[in-house]
C-alpha positions in Angstrom: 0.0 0.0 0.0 1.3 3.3 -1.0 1.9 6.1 1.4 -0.6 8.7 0.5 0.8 11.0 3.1 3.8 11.8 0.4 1.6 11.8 -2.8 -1.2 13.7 -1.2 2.0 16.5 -0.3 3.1 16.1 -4.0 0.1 16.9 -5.2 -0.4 20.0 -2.6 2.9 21.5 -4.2 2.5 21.0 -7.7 -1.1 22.7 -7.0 0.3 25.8 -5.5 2.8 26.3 -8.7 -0.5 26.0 -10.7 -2.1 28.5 -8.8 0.6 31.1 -9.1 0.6 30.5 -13.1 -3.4 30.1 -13.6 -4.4 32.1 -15.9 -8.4 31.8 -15.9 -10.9 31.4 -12.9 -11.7 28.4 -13.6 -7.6 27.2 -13.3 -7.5 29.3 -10.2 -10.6 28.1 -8.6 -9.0 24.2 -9.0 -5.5 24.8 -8.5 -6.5 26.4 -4.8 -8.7 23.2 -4.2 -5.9 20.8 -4.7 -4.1 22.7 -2.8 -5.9 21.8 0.3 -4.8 18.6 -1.0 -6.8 15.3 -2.6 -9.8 15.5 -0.5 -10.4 19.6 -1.1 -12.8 19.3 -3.9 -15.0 16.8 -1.6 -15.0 19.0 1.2 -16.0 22.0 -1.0 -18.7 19.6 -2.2 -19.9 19.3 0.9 -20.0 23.2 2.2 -21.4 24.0 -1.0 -24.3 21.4 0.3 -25.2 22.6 3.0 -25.3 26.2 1.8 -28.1 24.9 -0.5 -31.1 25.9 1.8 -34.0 24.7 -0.3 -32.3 21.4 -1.6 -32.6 22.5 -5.4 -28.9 21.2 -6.1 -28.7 24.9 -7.6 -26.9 27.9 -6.6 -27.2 32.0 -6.8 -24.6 34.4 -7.2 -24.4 35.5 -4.0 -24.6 31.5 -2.9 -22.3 30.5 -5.1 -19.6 33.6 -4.0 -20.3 32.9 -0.1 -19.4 29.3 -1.2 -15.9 30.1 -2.8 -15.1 32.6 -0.2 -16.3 29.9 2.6 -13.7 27.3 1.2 -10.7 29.8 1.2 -11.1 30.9 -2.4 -10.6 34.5 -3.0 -11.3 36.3 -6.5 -11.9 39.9 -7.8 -15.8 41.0 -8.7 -14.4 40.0 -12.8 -13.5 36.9 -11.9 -16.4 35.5 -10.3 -19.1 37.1 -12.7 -17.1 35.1 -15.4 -17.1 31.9 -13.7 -20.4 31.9 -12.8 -21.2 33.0 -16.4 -19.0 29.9 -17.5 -21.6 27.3 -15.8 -24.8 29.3 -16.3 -24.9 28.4 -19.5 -28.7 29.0 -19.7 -28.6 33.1 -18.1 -31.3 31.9 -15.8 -28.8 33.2 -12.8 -28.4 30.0 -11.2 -25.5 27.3 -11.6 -25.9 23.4 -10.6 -23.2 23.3 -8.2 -22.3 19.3 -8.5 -21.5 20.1 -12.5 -19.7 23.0 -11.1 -17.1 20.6 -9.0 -17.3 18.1 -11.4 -15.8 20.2 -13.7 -13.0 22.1 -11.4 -11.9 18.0 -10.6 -8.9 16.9 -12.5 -10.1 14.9 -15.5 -8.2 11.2 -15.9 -7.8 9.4 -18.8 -9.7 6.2 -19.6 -6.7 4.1 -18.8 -6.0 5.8 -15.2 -10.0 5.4 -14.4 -10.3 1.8 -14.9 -7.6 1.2 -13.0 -8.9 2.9 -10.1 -12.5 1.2 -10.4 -10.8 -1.9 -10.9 -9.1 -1.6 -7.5 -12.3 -0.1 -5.9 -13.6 -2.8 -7.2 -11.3 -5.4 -5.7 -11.7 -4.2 -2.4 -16.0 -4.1 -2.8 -16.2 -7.8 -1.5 -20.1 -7.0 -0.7 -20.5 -4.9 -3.9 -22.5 -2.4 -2.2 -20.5 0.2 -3.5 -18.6 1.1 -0.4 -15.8 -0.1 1.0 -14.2 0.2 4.9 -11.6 -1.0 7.1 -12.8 -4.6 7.4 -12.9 -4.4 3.3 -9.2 -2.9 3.2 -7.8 -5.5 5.3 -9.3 -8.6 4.0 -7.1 -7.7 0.9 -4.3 -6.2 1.8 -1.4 -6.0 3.9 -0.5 -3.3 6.3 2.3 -5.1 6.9 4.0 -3.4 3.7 3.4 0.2 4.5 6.3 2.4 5.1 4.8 4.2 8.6 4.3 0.3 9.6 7.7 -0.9 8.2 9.1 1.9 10.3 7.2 1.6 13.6 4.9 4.5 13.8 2.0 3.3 12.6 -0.1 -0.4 13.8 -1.7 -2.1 10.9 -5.1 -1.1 12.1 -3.8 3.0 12.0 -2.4 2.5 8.4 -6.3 1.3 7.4 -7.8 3.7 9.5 -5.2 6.8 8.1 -5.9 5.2 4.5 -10.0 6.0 4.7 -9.2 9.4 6.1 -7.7 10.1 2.8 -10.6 10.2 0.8 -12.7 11.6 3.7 -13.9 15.1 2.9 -11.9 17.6 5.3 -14.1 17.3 9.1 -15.9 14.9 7.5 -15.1 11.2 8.8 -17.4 8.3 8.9 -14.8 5.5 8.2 -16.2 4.1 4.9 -15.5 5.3 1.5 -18.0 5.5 -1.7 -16.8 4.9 -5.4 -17.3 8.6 -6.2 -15.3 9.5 -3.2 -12.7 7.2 -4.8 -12.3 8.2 -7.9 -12.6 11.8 -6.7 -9.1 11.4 -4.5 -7.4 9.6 -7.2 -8.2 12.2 -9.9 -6.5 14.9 -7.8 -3.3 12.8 -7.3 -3.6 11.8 -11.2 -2.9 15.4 -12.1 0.0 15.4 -10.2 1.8 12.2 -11.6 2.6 12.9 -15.4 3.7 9.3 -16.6 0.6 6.4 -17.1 3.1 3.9 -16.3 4.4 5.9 -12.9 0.3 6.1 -12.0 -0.4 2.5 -13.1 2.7 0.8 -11.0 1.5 3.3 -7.9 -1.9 1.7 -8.5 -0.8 -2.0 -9.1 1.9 -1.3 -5.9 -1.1 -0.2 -3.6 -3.8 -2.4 -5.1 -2.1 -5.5 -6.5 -0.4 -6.7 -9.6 -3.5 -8.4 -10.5 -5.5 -5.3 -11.6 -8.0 -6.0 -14.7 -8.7 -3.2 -17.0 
């Protein structure tokens, strides 16, 4: 199993030097998510919930600032009329705010994707779509992970540090959904520029045996 610790801070660096070169909103907006690291855009998801009074899965432009400036994101007046004129694509002065994130996630390619279901997957012995500890360690061993190898970690805190990865931030409940998944794993994607780096990290964490 890999440790996440170091790719999640990989991916928290190369997102900063993104930020500093972005050169839309739309860059600016992701680059600061990622670099609250591979669970940012899954917390934002879940502020911009609960700002969502009426339960429309839709957003104002006043909600929708309040929502960027709630998560850390700061733009000029410009900037945020032309995002929020990006995704109301309509004019009717509201945005759907899961498209919005959906969008501002790193894209992966085909190749990277089924990988990461596949290992999901793998791990889904019920195949009720979410996975937690007892999942993770009927497959795998702790035993292998560098904060065990070294003696800081017990192979119940290396499952347990594992789930919090994909947790949004303040947000525990020690099991894991697929879209949770595949949202942590499209942030560290983006920062890993070889497929063959990202599919031995995979096949290192999840097993050589990985069917795509």
């Amino acid at each position: 199993m890999a440790d996440m610790t170091r790719l999640n801070e990989d991916l928290k660096v190369k997102a900063r030097m993104s930020k500093a070169h972005a050169k839309d909103p739309l860059e600016l907006v992701q680059a600061q998510f990622l670099a609250r690291g591979a669970s940012g855009i899954k917390g934002a998801q879940r502020r911009f919930r609960i700002m969502d009074d009426d339960s429309n899965r839709k957003l104002s432009f006043e909600e929708f600032t309040k929502g960027l400036r709630d998560v850390g994101i700061s733009l000029q007046k410009d900037q945020e009329i032309e995002l929020f004129r990006t995704f109301d694509r309509d004019g009717e002065g509201t945005i759907n705010f899961d498209e919005f994130l959906r969008t501002v996630q790193p894209k992966m390619n085909d190749r990277r994707r089924k990988l990461v279901e596949a290992a999901f997957a793998k791990m889904d012995k019920t195949g009720d779509g979410v996975i937690t500890v007892k999942d993770i360690a009927l497959c795998y061993n702790a035993k292998k992970h560098p904060k065990f190898l070294s003696g800081e970690w017990s192979e119940n805190k290396v499952y347990q540090e594992f789930l919090t990865c994909f947790e949004a931030e303040g947000h525990v409940d020690g099991s894991v959904e697929l879209e949770e998944f595949v949202s942590y794993y499209a942030a560290i994607s983006c920062s890993i520029d070889n497929d063959a780096y990202f599919d031995l990290m995979m096949r290192n964490s999840w097993g050589s045996d990985l069917i795509v």
